[in-house]
PDB file with SEQRES, HELIX, SHEET and CRYST1 records, atoms N, CA, C and O in Angstrom:
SEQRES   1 A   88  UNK UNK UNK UNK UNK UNK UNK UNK UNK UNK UNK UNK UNK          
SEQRES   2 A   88  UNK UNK UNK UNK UNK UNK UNK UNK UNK UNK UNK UNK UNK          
SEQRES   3 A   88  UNK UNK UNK UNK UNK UNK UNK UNK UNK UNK UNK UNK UNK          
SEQRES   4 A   88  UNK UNK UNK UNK UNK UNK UNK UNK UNK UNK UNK UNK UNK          
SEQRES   5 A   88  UNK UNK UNK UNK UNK UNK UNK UNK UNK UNK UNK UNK UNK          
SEQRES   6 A   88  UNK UNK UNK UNK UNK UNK UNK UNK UNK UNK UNK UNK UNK          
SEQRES   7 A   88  UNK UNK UNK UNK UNK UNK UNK UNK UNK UNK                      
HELIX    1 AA1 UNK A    5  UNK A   19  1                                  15    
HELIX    2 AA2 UNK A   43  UNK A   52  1                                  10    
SHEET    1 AA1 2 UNK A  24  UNK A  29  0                                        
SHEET    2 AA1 2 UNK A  35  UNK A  41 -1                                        
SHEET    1 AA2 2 UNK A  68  UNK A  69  0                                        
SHEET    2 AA2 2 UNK A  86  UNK A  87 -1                                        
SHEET    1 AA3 2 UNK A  72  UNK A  74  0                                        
SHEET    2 AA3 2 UNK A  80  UNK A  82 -1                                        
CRYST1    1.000    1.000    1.000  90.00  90.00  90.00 P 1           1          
ATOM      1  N   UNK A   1     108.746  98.567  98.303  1.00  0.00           N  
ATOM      2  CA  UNK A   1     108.800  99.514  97.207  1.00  0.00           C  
ATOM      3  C   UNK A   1     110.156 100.209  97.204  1.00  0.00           C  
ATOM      4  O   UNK A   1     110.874 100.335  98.196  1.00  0.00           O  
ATOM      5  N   UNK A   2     110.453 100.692  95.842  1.00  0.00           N  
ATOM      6  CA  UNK A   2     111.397 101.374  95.599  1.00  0.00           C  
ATOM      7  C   UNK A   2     111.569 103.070  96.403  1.00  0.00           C  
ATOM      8  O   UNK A   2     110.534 103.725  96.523  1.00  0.00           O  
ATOM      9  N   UNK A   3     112.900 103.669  96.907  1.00  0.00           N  
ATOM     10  CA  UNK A   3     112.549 105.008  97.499  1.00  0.00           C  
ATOM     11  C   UNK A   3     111.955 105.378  96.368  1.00  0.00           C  
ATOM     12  O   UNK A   3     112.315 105.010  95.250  1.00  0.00           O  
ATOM     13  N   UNK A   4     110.914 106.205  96.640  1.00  0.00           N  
ATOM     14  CA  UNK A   4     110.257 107.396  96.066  1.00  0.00           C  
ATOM     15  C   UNK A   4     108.937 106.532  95.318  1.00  0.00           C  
ATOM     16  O   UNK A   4     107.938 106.838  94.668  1.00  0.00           O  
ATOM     17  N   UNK A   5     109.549 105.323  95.805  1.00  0.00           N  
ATOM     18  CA  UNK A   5     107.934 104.965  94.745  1.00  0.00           C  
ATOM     19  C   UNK A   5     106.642 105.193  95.575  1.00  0.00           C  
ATOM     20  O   UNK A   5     105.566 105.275  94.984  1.00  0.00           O  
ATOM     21  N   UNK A   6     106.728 105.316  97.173  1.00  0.00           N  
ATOM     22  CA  UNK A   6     105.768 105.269  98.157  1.00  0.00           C  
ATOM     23  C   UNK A   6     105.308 106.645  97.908  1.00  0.00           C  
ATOM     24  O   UNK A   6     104.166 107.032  98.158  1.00  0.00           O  
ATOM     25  N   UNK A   7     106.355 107.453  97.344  1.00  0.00           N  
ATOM     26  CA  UNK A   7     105.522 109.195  98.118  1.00  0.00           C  
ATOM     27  C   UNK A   7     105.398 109.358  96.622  1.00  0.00           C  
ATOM     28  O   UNK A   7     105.051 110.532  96.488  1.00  0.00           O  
ATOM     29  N   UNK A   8     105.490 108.835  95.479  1.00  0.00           N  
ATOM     30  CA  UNK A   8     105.107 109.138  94.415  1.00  0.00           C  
ATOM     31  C   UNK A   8     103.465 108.854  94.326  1.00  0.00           C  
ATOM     32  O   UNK A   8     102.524 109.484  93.843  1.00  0.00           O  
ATOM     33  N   UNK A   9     103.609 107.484  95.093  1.00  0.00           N  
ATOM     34  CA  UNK A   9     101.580 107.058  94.582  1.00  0.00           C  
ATOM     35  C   UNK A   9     101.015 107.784  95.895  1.00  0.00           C  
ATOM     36  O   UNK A   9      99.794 107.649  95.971  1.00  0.00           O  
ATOM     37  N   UNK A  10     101.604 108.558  97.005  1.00  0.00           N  
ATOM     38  CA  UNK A  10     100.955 109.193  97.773  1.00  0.00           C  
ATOM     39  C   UNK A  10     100.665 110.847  97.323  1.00  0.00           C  
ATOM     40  O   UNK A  10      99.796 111.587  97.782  1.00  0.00           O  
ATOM     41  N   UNK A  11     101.645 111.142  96.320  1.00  0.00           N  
ATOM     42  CA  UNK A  11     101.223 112.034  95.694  1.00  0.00           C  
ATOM     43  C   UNK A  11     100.204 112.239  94.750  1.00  0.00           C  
ATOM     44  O   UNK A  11      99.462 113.200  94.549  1.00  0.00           O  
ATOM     45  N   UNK A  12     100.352 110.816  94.048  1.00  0.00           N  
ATOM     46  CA  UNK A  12      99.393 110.731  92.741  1.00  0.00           C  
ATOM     47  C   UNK A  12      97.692 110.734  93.952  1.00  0.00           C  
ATOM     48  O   UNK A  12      96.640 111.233  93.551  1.00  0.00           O  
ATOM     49  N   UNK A  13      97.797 110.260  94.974  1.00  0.00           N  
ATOM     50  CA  UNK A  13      96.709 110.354  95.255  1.00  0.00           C  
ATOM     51  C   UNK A  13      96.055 111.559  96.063  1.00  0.00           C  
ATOM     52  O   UNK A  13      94.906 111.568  96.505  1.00  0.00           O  
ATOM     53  N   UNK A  14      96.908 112.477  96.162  1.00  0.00           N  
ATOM     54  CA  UNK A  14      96.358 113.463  97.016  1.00  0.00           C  
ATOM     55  C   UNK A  14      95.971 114.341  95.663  1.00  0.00           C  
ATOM     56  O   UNK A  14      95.097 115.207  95.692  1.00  0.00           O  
ATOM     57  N   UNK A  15      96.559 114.084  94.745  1.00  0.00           N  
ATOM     58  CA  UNK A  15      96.626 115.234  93.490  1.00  0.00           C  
ATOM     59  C   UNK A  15      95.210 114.800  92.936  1.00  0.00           C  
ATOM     60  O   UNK A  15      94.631 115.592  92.193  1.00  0.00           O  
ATOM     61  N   UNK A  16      94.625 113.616  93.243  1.00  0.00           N  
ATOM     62  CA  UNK A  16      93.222 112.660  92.765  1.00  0.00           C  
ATOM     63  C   UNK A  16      92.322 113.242  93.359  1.00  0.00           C  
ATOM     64  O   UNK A  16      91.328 113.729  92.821  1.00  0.00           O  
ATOM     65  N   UNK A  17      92.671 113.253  94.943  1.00  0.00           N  
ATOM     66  CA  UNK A  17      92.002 114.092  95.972  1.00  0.00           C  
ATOM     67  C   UNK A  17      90.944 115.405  95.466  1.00  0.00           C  
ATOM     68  O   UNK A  17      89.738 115.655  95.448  1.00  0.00           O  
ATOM     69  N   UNK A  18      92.301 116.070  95.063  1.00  0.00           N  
ATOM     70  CA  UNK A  18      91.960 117.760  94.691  1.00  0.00           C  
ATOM     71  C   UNK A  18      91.045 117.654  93.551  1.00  0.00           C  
ATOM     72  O   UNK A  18      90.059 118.375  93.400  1.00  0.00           O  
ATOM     73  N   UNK A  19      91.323 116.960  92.959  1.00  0.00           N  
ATOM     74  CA  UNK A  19      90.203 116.848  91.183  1.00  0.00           C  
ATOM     75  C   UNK A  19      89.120 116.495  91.225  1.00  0.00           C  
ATOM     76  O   UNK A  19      88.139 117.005  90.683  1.00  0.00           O  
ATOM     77  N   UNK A  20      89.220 115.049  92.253  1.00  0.00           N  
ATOM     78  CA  UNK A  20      87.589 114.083  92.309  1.00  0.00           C  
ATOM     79  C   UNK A  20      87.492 114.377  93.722  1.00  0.00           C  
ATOM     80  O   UNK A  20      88.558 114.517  94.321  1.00  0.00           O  
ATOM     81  N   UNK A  21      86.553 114.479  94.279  1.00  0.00           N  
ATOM     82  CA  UNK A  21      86.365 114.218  95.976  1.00  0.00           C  
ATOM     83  C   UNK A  21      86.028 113.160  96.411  1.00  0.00           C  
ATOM     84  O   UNK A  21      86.208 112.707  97.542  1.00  0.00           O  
ATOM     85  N   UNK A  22      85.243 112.464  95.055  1.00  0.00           N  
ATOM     86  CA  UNK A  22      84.581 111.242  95.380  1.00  0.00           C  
ATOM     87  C   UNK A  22      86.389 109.996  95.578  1.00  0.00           C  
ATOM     88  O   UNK A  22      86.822 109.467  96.602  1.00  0.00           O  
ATOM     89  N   UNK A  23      86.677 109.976  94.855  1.00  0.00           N  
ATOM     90  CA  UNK A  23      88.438 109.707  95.006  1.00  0.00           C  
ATOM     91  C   UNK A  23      89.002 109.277  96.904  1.00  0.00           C  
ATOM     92  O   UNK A  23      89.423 110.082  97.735  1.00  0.00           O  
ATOM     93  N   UNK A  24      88.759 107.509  97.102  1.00  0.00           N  
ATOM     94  CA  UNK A  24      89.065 108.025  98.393  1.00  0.00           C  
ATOM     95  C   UNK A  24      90.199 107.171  98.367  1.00  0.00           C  
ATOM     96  O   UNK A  24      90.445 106.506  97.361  1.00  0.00           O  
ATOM     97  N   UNK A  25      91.308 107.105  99.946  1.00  0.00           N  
ATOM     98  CA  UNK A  25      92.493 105.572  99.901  1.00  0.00           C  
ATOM     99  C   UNK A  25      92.623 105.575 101.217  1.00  0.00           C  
ATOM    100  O   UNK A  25      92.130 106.440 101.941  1.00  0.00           O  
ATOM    101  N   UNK A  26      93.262 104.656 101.591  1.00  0.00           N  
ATOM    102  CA  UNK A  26      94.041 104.344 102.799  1.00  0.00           C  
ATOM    103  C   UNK A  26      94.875 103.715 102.318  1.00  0.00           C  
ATOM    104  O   UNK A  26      94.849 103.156 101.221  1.00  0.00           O  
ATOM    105  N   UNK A  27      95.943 103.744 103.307  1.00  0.00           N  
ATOM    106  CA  UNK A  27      97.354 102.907 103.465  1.00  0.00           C  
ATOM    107  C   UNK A  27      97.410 102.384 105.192  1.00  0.00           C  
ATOM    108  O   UNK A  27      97.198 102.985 106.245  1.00  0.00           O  
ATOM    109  N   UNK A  28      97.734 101.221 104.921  1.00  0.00           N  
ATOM    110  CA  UNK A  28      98.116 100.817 106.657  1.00  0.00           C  
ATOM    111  C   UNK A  28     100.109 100.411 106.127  1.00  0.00           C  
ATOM    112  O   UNK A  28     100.746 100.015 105.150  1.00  0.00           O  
ATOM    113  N   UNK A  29     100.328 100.849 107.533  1.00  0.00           N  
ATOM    114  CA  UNK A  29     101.501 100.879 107.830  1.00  0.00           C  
ATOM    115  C   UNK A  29     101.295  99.809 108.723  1.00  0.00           C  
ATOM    116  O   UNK A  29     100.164  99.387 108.969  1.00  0.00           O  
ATOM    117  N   UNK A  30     103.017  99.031 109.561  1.00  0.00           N  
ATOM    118  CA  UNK A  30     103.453  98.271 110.557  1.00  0.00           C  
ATOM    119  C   UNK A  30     103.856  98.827 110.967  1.00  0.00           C  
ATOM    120  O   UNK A  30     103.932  99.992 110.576  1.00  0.00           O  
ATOM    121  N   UNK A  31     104.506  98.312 112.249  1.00  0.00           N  
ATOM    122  CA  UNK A  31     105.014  98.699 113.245  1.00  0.00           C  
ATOM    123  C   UNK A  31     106.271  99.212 113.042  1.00  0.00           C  
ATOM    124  O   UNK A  31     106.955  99.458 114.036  1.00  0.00           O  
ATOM    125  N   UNK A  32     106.625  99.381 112.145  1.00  0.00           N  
ATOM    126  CA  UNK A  32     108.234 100.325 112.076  1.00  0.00           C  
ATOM    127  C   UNK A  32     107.671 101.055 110.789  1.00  0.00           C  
ATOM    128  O   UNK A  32     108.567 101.528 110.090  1.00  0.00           O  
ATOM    129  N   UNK A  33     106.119 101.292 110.227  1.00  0.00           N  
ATOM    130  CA  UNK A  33     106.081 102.644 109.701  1.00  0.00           C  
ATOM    131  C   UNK A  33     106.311 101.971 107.986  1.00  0.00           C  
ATOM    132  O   UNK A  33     106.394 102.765 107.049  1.00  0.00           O  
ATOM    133  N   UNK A  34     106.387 100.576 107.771  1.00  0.00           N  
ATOM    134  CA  UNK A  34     106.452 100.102 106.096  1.00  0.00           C  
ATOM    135  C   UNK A  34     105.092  99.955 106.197  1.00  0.00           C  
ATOM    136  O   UNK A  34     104.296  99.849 107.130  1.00  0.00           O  
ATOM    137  N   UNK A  35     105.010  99.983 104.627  1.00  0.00           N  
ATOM    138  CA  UNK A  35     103.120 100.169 103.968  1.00  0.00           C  
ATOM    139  C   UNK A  35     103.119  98.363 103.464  1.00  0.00           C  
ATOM    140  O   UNK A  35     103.731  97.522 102.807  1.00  0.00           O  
ATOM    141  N   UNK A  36     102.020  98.572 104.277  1.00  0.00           N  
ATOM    142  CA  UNK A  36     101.597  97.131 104.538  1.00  0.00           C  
ATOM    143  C   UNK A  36     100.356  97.017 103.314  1.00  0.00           C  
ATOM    144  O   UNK A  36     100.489  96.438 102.236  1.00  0.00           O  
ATOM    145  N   UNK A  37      99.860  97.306 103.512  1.00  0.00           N  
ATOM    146  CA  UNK A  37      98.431  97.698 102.308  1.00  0.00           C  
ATOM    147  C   UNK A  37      97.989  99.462 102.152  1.00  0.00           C  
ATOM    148  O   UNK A  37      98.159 100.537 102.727  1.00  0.00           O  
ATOM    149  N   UNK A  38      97.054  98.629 100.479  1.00  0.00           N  
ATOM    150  CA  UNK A  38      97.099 100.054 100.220  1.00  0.00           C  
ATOM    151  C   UNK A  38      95.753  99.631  99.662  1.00  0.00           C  
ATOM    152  O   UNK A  38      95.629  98.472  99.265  1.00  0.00           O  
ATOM    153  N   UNK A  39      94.195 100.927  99.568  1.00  0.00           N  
ATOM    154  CA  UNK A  39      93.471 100.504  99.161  1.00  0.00           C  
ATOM    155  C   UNK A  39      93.222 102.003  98.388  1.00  0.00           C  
ATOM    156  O   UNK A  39      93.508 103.096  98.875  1.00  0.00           O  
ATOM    157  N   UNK A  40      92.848 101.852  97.568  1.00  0.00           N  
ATOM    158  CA  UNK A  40      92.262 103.153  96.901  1.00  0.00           C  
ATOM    159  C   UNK A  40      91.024 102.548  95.308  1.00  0.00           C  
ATOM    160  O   UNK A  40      91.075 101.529  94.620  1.00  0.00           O  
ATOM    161  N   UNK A  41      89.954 103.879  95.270  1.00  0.00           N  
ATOM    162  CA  UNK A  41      88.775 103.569  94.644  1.00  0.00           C  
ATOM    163  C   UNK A  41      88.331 105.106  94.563  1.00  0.00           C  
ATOM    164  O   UNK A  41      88.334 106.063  95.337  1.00  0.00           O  
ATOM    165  N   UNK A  42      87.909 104.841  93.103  1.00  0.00           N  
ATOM    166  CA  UNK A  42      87.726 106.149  92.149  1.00  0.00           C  
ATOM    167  C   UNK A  42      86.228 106.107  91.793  1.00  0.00           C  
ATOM    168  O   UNK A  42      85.628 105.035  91.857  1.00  0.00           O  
ATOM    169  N   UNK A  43      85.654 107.156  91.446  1.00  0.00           N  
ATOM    170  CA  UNK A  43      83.966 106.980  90.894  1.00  0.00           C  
ATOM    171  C   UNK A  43      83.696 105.685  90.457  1.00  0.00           C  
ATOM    172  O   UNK A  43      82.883 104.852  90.859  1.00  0.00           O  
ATOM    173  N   UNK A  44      84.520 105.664  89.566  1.00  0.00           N  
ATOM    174  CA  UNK A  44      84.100 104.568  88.511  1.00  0.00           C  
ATOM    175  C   UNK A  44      84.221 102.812  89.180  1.00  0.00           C  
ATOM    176  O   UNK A  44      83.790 101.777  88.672  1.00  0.00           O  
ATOM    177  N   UNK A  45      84.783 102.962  90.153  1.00  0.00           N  
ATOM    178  CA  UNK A  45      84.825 101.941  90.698  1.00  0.00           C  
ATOM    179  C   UNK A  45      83.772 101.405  91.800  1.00  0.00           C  
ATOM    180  O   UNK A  45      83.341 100.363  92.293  1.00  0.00           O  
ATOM    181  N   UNK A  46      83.617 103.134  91.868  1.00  0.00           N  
ATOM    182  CA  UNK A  46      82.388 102.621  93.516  1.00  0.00           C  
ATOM    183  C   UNK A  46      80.974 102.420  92.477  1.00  0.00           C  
ATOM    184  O   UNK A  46      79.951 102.200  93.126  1.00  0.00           O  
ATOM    185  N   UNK A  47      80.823 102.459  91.234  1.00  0.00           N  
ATOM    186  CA  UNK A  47      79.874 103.131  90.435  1.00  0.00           C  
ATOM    187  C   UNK A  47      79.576 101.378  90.272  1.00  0.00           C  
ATOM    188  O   UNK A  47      78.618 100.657  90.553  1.00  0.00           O  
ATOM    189  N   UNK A  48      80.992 101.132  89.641  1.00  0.00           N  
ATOM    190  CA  UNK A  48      80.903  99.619  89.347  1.00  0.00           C  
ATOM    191  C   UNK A  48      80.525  98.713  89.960  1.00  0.00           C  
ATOM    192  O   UNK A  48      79.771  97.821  89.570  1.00  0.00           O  
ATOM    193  N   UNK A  49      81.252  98.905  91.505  1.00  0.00           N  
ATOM    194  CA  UNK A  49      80.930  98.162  92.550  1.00  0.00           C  
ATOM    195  C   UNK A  49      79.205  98.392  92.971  1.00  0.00           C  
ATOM    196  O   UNK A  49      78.630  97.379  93.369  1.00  0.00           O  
ATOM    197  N   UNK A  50      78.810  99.023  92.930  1.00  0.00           N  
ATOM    198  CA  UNK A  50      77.349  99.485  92.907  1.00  0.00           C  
ATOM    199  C   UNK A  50      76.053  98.310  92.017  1.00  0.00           C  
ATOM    200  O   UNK A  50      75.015  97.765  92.391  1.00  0.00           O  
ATOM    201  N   UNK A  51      77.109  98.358  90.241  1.00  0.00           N  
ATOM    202  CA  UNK A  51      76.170  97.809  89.707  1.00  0.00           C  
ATOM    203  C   UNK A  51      76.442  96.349  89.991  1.00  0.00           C  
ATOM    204  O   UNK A  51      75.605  95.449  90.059  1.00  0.00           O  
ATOM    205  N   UNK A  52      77.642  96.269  90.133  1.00  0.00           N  
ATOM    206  CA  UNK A  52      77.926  94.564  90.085  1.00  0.00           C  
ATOM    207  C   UNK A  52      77.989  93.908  91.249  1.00  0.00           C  
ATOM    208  O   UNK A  52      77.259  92.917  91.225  1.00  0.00           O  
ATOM    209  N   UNK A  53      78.546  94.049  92.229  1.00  0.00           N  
ATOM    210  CA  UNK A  53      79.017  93.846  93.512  1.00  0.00           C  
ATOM    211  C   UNK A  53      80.183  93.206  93.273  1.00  0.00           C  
ATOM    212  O   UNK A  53      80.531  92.488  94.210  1.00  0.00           O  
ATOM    213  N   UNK A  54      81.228  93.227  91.919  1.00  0.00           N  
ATOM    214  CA  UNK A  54      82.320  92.362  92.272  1.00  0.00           C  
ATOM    215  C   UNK A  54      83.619  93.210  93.053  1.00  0.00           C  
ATOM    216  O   UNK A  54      83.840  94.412  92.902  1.00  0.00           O  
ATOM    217  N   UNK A  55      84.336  92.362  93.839  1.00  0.00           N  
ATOM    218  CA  UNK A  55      85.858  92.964  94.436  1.00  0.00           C  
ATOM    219  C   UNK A  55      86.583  92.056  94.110  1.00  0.00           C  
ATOM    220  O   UNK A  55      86.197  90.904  93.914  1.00  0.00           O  
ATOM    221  N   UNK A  56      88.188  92.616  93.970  1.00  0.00           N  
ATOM    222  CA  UNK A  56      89.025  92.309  93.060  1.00  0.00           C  
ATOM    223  C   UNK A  56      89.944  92.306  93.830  1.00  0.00           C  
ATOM    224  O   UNK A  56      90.218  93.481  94.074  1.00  0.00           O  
ATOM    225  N   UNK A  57      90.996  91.215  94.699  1.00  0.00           N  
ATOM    226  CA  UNK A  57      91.705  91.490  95.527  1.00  0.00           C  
ATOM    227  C   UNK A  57      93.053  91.465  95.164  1.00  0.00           C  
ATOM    228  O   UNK A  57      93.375  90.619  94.331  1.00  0.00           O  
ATOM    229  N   UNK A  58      93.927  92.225  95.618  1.00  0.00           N  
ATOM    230  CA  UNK A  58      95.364  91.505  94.623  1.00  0.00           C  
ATOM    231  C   UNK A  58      96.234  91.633  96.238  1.00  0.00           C  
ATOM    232  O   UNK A  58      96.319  92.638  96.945  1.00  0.00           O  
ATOM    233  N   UNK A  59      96.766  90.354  96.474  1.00  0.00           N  
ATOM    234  CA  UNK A  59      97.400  89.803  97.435  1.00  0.00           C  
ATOM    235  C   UNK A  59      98.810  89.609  96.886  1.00  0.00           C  
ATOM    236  O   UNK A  59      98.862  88.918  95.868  1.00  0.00           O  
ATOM    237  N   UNK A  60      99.913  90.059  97.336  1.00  0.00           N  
ATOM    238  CA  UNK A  60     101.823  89.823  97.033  1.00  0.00           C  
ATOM    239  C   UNK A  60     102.199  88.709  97.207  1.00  0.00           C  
ATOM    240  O   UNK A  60     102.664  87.986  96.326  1.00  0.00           O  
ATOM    241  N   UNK A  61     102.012  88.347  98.648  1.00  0.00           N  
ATOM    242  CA  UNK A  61     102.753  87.409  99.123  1.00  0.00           C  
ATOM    243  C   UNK A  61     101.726  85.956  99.135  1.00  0.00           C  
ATOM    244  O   UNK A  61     100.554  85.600  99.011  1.00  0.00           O  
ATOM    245  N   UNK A  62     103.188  85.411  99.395  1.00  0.00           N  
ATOM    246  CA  UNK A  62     102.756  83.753  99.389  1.00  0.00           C  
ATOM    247  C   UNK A  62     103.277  83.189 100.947  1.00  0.00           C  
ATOM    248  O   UNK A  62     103.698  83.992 101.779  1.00  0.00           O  
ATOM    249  N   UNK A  63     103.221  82.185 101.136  1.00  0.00           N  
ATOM    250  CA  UNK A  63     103.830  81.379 102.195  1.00  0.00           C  
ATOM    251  C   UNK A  63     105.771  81.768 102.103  1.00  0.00           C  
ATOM    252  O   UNK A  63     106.485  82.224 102.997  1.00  0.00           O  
ATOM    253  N   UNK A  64     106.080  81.441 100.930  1.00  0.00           N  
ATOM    254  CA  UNK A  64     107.390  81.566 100.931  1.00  0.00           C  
ATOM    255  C   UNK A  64     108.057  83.066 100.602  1.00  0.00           C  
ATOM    256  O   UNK A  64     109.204  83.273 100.206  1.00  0.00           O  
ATOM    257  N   UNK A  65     107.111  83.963 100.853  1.00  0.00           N  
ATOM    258  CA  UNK A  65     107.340  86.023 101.149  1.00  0.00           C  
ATOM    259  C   UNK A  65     107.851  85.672  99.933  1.00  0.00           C  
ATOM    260  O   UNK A  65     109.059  85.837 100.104  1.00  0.00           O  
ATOM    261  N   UNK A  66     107.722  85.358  99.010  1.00  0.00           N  
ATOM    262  CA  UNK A  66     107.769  86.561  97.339  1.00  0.00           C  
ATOM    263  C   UNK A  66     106.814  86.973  96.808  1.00  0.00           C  
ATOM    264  O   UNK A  66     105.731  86.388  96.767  1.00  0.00           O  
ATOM    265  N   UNK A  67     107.079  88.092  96.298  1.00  0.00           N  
ATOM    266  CA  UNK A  67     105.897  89.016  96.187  1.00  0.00           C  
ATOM    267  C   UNK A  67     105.647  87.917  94.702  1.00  0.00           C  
ATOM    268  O   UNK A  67     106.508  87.567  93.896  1.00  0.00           O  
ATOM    269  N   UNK A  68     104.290  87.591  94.719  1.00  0.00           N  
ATOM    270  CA  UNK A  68     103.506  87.079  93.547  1.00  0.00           C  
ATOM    271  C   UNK A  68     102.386  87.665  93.397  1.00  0.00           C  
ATOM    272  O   UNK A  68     102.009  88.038  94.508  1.00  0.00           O  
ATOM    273  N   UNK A  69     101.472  88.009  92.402  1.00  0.00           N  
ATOM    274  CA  UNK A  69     100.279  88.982  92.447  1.00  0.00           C  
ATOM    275  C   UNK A  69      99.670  88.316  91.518  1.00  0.00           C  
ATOM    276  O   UNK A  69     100.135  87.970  90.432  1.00  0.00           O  
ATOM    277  N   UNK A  70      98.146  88.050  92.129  1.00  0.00           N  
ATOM    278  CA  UNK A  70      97.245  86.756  91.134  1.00  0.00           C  
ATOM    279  C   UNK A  70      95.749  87.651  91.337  1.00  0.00           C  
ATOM    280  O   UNK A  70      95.189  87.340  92.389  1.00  0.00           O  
ATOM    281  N   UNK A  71      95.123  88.542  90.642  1.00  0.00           N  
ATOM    282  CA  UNK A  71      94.191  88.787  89.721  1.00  0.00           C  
ATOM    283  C   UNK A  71      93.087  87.525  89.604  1.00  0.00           C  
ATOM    284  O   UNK A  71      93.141  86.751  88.649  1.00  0.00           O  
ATOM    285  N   UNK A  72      92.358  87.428  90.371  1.00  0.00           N  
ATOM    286  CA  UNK A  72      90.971  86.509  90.672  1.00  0.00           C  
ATOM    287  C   UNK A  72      89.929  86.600  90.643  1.00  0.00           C  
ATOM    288  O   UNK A  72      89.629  86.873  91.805  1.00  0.00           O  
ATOM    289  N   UNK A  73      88.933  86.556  89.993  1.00  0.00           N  
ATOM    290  CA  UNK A  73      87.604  87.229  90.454  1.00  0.00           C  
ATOM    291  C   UNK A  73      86.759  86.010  89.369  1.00  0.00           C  
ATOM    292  O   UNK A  73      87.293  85.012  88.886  1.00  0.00           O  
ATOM    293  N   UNK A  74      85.018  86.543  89.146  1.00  0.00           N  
ATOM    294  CA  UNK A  74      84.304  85.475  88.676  1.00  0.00           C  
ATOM    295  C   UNK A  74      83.911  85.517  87.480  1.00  0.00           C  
ATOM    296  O   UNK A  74      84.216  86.559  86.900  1.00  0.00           O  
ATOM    297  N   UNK A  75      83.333  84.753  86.879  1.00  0.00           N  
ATOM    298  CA  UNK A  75      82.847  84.576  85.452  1.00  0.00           C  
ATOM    299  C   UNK A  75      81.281  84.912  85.498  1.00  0.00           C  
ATOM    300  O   UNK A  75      80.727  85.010  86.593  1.00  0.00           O  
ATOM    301  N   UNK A  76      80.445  85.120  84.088  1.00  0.00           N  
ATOM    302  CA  UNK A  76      78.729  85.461  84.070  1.00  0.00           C  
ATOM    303  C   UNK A  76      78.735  84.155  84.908  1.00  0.00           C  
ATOM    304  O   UNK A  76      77.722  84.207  85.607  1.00  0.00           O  
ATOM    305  N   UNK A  77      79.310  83.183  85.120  1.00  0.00           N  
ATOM    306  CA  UNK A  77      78.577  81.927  85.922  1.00  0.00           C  
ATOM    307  C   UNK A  77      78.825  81.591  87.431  1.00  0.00           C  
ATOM    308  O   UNK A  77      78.741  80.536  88.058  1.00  0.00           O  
ATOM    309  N   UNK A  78      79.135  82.769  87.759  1.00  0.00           N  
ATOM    310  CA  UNK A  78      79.643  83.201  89.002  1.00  0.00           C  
ATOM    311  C   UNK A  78      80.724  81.917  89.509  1.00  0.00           C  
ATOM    312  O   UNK A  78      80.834  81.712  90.717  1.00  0.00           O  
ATOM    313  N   UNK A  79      81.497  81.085  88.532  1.00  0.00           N  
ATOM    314  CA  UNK A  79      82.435  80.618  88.313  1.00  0.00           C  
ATOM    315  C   UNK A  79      84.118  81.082  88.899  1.00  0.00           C  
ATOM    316  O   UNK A  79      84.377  82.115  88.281  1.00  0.00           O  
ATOM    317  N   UNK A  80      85.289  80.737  89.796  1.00  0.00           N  
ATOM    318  CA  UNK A  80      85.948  81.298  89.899  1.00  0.00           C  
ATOM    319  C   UNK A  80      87.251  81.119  88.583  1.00  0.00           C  
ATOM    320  O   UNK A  80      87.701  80.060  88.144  1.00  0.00           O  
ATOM    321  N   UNK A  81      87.623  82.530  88.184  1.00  0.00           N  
ATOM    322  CA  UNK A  81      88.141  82.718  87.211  1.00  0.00           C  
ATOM    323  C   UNK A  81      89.720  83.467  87.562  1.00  0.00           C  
ATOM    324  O   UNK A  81      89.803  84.400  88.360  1.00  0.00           O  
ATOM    325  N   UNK A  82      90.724  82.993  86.959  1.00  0.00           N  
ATOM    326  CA  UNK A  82      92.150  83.495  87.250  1.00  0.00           C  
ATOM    327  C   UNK A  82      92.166  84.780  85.942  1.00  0.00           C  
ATOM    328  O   UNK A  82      91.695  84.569  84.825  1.00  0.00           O  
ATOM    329  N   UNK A  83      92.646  85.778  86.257  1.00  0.00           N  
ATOM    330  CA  UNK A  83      92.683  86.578  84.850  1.00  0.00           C  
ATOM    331  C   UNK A  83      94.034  86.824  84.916  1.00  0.00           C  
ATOM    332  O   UNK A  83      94.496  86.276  83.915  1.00  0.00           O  
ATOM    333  N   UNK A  84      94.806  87.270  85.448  1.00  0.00           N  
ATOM    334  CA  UNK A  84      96.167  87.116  85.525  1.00  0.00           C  
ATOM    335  C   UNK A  84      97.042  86.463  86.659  1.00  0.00           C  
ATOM    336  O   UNK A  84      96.408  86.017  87.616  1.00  0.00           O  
ATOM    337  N   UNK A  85      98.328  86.352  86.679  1.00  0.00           N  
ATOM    338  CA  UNK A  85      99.275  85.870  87.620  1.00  0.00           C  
ATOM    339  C   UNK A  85     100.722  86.371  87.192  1.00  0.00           C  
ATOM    340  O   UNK A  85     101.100  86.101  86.052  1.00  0.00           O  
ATOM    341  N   UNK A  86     101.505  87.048  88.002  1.00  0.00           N  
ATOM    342  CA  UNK A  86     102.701  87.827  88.296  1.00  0.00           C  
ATOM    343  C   UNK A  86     103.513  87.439  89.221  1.00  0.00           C  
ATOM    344  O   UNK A  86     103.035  87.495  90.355  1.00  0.00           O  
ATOM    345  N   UNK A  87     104.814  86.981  89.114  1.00  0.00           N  
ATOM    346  CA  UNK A  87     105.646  86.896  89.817  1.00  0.00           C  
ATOM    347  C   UNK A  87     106.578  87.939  89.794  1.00  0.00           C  
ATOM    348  O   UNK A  87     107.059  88.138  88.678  1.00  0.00           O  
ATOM    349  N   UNK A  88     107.062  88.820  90.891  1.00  0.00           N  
ATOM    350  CA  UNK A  88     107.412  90.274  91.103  1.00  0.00           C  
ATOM    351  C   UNK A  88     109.193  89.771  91.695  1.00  0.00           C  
ATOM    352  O   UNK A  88     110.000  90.638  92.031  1.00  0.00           O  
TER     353      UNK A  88                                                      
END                                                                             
């Protein structure tokens, strides 16, 4: 990430914090302290996840470390379905 883009979405989420409680995240860091993953989930998501059971993973990297971001999940036919793909 860009400087300031890390403590910007760490802001946006503490400021989420204060409004919703239900509002939760983590971030894992490596070993020299870069954000390795980031997970965060809002009412509406745990609400969703509740009725549906779907999760939605969005993965960067590839074999060859460029960040690519591919949007996957299933169809009513519990079918696997691509909904988007990003090369970053």
């Amino acid at each position: 990430m860009v400087y300031g883009q890390a403590a910007c979405l760490l802001g946006y989420f503490q400021e989420q914090l204060t409004t919703n409680p239900s509002f939760q995240y983590a971030v894992q860091l490596d070993n020299v302290e870069q954000i390795t993953n980031i997970f965060w989930a809002d009412v509406r998501m745990i609400i969703d996840y509740a009725n549906f059971g779907d999760v939605l993973t969005f993965d960067t990297t590839n074999k060859e470390l460029r960040p690519l971001g591919v949007f996957i999940g299933f169809n009513h036919r519990r079918g696997l379905t691509v909904f988007g793909v990003a090369l970053l």
